[in-house]
C-alpha positions as CSV (number, residue, x, y, z in Angstrom):
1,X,17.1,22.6,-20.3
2,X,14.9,20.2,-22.3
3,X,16.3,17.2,-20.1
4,X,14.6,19.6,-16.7
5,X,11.9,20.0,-18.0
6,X,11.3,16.4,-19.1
7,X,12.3,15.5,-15.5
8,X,9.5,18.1,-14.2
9,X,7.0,17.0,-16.4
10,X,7.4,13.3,-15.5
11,X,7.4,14.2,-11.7
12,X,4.2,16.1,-12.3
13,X,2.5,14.2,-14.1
14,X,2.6,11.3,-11.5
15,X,2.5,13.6,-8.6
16,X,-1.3,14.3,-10.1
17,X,-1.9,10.3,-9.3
18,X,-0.6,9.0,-6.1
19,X,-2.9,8.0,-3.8
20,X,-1.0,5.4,-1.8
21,X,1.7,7.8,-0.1
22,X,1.5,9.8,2.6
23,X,2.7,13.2,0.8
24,X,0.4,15.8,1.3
25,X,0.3,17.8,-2.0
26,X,-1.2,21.2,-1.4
27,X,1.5,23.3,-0.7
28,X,3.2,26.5,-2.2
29,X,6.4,28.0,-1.5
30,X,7.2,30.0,-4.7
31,X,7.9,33.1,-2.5
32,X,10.9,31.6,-1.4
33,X,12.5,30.8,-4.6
34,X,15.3,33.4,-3.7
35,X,16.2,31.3,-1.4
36,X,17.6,29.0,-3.9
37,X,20.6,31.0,-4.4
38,X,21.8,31.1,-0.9
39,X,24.1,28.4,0.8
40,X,21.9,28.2,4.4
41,X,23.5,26.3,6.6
42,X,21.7,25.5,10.4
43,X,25.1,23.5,11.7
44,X,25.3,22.3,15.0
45,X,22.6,22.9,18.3
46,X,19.5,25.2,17.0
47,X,19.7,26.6,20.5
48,X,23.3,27.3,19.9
49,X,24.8,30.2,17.8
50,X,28.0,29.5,15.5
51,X,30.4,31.4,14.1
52,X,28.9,30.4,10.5
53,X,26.3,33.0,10.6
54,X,24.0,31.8,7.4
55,X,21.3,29.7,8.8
56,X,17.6,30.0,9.9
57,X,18.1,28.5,13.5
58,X,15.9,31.1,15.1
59,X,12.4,30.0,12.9
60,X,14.0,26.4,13.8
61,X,13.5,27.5,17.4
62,X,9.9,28.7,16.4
63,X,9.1,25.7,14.7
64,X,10.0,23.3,17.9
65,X,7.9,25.4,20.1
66,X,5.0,24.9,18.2
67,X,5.3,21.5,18.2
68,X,6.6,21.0,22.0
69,X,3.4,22.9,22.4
70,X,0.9,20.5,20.3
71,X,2.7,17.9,22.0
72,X,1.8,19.2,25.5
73,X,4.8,20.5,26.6
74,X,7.4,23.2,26.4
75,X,10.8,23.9,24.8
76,X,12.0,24.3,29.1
77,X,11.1,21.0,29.3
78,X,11.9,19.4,25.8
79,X,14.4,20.1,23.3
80,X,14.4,19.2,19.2
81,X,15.1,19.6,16.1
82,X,14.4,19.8,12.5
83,X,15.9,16.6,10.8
84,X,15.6,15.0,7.3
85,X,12.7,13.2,7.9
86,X,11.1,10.6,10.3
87,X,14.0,7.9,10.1
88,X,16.6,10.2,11.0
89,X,13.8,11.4,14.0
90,X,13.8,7.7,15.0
91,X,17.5,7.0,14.8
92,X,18.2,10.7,17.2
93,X,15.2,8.9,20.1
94,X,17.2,5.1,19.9
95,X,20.4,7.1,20.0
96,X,19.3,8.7,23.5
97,X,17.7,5.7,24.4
98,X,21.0,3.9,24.2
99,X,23.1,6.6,25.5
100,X,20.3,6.0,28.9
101,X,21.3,2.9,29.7
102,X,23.6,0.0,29.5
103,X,23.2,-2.5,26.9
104,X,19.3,-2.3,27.0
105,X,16.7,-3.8,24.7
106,X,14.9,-2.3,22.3
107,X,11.0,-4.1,21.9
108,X,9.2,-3.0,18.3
109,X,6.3,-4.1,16.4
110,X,6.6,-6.6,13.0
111,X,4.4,-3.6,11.6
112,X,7.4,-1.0,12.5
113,X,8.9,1.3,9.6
114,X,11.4,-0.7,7.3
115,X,14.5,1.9,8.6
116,X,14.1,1.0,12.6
117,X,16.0,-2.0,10.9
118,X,18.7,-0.3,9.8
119,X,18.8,2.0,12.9
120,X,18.5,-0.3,15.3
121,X,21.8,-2.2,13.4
122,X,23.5,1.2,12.8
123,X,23.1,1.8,16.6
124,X,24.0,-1.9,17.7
125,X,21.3,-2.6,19.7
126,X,19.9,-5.4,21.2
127,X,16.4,-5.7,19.7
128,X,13.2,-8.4,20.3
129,X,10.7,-8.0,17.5
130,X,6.9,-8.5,18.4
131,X,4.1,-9.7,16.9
132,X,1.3,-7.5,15.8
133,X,-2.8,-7.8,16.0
134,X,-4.7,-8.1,12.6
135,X,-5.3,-4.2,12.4
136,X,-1.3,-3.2,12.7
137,X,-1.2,-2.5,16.5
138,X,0.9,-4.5,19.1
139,X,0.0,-7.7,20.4
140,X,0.5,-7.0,24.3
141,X,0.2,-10.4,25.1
142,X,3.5,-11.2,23.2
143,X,5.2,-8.1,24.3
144,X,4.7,-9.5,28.2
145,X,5.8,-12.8,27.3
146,X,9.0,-11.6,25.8
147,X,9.5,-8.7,28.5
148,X,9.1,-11.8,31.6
149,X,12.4,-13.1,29.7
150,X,14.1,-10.3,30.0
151,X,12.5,-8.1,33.2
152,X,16.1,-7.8,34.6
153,X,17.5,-5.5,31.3
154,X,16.9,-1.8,30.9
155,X,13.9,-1.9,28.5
156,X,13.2,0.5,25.3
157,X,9.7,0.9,23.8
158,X,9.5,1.8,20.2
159,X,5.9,2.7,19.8
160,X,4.3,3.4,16.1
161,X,1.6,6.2,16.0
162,X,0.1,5.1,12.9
163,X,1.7,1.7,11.1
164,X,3.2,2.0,7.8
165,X,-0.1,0.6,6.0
166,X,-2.7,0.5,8.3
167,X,-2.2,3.4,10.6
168,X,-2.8,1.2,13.7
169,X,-1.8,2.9,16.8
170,X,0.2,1.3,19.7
171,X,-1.4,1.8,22.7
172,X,0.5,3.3,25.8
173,X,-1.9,2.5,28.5
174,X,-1.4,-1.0,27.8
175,X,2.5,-0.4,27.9
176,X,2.6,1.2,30.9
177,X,0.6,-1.5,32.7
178,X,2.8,-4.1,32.1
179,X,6.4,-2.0,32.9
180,X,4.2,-1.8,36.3
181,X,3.4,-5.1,36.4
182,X,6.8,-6.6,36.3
183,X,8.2,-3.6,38.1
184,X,10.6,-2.6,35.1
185,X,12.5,0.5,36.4
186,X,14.7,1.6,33.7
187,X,12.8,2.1,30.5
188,X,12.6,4.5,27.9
189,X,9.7,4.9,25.0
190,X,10.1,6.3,21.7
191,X,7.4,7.5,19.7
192,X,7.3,7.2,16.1
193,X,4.4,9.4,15.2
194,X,6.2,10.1,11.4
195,X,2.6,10.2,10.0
196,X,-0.1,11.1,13.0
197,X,1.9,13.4,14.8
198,X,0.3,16.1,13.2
199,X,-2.9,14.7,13.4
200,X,-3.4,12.7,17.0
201,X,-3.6,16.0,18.7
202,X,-6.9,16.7,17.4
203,X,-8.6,13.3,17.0
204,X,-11.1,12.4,19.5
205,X,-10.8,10.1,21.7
206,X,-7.4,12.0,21.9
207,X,-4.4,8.5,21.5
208,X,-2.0,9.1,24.5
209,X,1.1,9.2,22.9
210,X,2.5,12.6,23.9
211,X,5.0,14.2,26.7
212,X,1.7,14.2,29.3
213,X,1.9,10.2,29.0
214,X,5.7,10.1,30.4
215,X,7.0,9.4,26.9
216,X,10.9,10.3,26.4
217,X,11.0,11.1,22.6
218,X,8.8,11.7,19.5
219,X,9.4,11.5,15.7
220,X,7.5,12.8,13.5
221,X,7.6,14.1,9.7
222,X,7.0,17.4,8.3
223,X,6.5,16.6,4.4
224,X,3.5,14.0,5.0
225,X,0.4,16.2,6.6
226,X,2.1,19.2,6.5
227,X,3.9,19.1,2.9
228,X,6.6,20.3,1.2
229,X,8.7,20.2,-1.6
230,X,12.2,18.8,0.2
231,X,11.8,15.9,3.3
232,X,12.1,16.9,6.3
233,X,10.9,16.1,10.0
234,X,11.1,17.1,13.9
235,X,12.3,15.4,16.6
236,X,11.5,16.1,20.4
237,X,13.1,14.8,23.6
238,X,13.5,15.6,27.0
239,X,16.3,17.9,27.6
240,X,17.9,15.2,30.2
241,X,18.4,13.1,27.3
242,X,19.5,15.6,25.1
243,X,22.0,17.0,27.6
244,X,23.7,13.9,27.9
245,X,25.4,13.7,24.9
246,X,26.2,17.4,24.3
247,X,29.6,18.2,23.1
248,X,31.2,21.9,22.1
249,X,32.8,21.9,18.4
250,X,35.0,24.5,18.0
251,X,35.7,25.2,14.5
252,X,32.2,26.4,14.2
253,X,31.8,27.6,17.6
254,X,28.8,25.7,18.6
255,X,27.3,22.7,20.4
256,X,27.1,19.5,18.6
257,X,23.7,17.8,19.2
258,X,22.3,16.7,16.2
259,X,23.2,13.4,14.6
260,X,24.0,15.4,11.1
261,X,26.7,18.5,11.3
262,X,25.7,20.8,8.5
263,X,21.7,20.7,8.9
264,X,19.0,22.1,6.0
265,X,18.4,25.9,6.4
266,X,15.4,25.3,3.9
267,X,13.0,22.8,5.3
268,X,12.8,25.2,8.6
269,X,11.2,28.1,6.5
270,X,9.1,26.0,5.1
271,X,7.3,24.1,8.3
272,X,7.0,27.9,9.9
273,X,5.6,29.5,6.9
274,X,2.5,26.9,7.1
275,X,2.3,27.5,11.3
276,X,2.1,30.9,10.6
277,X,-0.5,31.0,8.1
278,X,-2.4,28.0,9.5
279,X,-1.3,27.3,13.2
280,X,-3.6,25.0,15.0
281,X,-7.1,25.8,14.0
282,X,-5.5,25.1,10.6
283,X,-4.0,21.7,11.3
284,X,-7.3,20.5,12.7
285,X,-9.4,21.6,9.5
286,X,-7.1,19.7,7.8
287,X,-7.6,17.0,9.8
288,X,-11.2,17.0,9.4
289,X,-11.4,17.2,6.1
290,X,-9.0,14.2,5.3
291,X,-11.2,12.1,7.6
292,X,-14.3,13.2,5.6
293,X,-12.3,12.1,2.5
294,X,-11.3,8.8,4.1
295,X,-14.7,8.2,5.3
296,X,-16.1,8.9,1.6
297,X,-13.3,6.7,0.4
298,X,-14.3,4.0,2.3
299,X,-17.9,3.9,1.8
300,X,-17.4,4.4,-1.9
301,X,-15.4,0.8,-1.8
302,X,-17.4,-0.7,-0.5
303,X,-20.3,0.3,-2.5
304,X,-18.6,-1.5,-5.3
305,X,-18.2,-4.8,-3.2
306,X,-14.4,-4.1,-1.7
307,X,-13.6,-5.0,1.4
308,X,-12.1,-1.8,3.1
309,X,-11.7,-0.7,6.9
310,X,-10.3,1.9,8.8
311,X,-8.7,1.9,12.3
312,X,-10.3,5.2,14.7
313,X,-10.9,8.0,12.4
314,X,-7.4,7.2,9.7
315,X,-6.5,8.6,7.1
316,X,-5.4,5.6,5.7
317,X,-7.9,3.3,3.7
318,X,-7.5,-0.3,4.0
319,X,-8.4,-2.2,0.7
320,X,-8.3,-5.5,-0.9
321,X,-5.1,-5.1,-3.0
322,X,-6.3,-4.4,-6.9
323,X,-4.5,-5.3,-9.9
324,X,-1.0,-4.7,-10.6
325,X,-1.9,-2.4,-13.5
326,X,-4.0,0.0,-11.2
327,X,-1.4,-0.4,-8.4
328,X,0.8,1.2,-10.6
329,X,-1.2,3.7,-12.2
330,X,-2.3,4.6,-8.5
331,X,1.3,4.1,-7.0
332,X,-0.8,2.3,-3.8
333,X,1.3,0.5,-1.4
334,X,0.3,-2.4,-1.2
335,X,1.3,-5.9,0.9
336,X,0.6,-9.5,0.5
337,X,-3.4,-9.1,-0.1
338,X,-3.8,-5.8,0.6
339,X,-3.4,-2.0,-0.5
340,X,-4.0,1.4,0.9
341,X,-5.2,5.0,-0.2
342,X,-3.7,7.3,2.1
343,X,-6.3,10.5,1.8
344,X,-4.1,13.3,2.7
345,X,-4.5,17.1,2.3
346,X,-4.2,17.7,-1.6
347,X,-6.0,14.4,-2.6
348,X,-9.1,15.6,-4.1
349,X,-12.6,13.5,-3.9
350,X,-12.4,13.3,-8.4
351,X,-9.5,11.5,-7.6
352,X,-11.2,8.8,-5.4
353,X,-14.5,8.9,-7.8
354,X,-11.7,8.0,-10.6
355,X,-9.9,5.0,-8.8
356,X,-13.2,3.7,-7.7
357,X,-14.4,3.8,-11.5
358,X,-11.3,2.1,-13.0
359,X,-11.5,-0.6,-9.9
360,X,-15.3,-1.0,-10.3
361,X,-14.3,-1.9,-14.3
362,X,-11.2,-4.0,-13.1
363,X,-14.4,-6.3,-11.4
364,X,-16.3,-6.2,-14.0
365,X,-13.8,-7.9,-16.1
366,X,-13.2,-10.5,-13.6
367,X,-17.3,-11.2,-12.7
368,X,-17.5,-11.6,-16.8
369,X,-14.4,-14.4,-16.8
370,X,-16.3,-16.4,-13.9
């Protein structure tokens, strides 16, 4: 036992410092503890009942309606599940994308999560990578360029709703004016909204990234706003896409859909608990408040002579990149010259008053060597 609880006490101790993570931190699910001792098991189609009767498919069910909901749609229209986290989400959208049509091409952003890599090699797709503007959002000038070269091939749109480190947002309107322009009939766009997609519903203006724009799929994670202890995430598609690739597995007597067979039971209860205690009204309170906390962040910065920025209304706090001492007391993300401070629910404003005191000494130091 003394090797746990060295474990939790290490995991604690830093999970008191982060601020460069997406991870919100203030959540509680001792009352399901029992839980622990159970072998849950949501295998197969969450519409779909199976002869392995020990799983929590029918909050699953609860869960995607919520979010089909928030999303501006409905489960007769769309169809999901809860995955392991956002790259799963993004590999299940390019899965359907591919299954749409023959040998298409999938165009991406240079700010896209590291893992669309990996699932865009996984899946064996044909892939053009495009540049991105100075805040993290697509440069639509490059994506025409390189879609004129290839206007004659079925055309996949991996859009990020909110960048990795500067929560830029790609922007659909733009998007959709050029697959008009050049007249691009088969297409199909992917949202990945891992971060925002809790979030975008509420911001105003309102980014169109949702079913009402015409998009095909969505990814987005349940551990970063929301929170929780074990990763987890939702995916949404069309059911057109969806009922393309069903298939009926017999030995558990039920539909296989999902790109995983035996699915967590766990992370289900857990995303339902906070919509029923919270719902909507609650997600946009805590959406409000983290944009207080970024703006305070901000300002504070640059109070002290830091050059920060945000794009509309993020969460995430652009800064230059500190030393390598406070990135790692911090655990901030950082890349080539900069950093960010990601001020999600949990984060309180001590914490920001302390990093801005131990970076406001850090300069200090430096002014006194010059």
């Amino acid at each position: 036992m003394k090797r746990i609880e060295e474990i939790y006490s290490r995991i604690s101790e830093n999970s008191a410092h982060f601020l460069g993570y997406p991870l919100a931190k203030d959540f509680d699910y001792k009352a399901y503890a029992p839980f622990l001792n159970l072998c849950i098991n949501n295998v197969g189609d969450p519409e779909s009942p199976s002869t392995l009767a020990i799983d929590t498919k029918d909050v699953e069910r609860e869960v995607i309606s919520f979010f089909a909901d928030i999303l501006s749609s409905s489960i007769e229209d769309v169809w999901g599940y809860v995955t392991n986290g956002g790259t799963e989400g993004n590999l299940y959208g390019l899965y359907l994308a591919r299954e749409s049509f023959n040998n298409p091409i999938v165009y991406y952003s240079e700010s896209t999560h590291y893992s669309v890599k990996k699932n865009l090699h996984l899946l064996n797709l044909k892939n053009i990578v495009v540049r991105s503007q100075p805040n993290g959002e697509m440069d639509y000038n490059d994506l025409e360029s390189l879609l004129t070269l290839n206007r004659d091939k079925p055309a996949v749109f991996f859009l990020n709703i909110g960048t990795t480190m500067t929560e830029a947002v790609d922007d659909l309107d733009q998007i959709k004016a050029i697959i008009k322009k050049y007249a691009i009939k088969d297409y199909y766009i992917h949202c990945d909204a891992a971060f925002l997609g809790c979030i975008a519903p509420f911001v105003d203006p309102k980014p169109k990234f949702d079913f009402s724009e015409g998009i095909d799929s969505i990814s987005i994670s349940g551990h970063k706003f929301i929170g929780g202890p074990i990763p987890c995430g939702i995916v949404l598609a069309k059911r057109k896409h969806r009922n393309r690739i069903v298939n009926s597995v017999s030995y558990v007597g039920t539909l296989d859909t999902t790109i995983t067979g035996s699915r967590n039971g766990l992370t289900p209860l857990f995303l339902w608990d906070f919509i029923e205690k919270h719902g909507i009204e609650g997600l946009i309170k805590r959406a409000r408040k983290s944009q207080e906390l970024a703006a305070y962040t901000e300002k504070r910065l640059k109070e002290i002579g830091i050059h920060a920025w945000r794009n509309n209304d993020a969460l995430t706090v652009v800064l230059d990149k500190p030393s390598k001492k406070l990135c790692e007391k911090y655990q901030l993300a950082s890349e080539d010259k900069i950093a960010h401070i990601i001020c999600v629910p949990g984060i309180e404003k001590s914490q920001i008053d302390a990093f801005i005191k131990d970076y406001e000494k850090e300069l200090l130091v430096l002014e006194a060597f010059i």
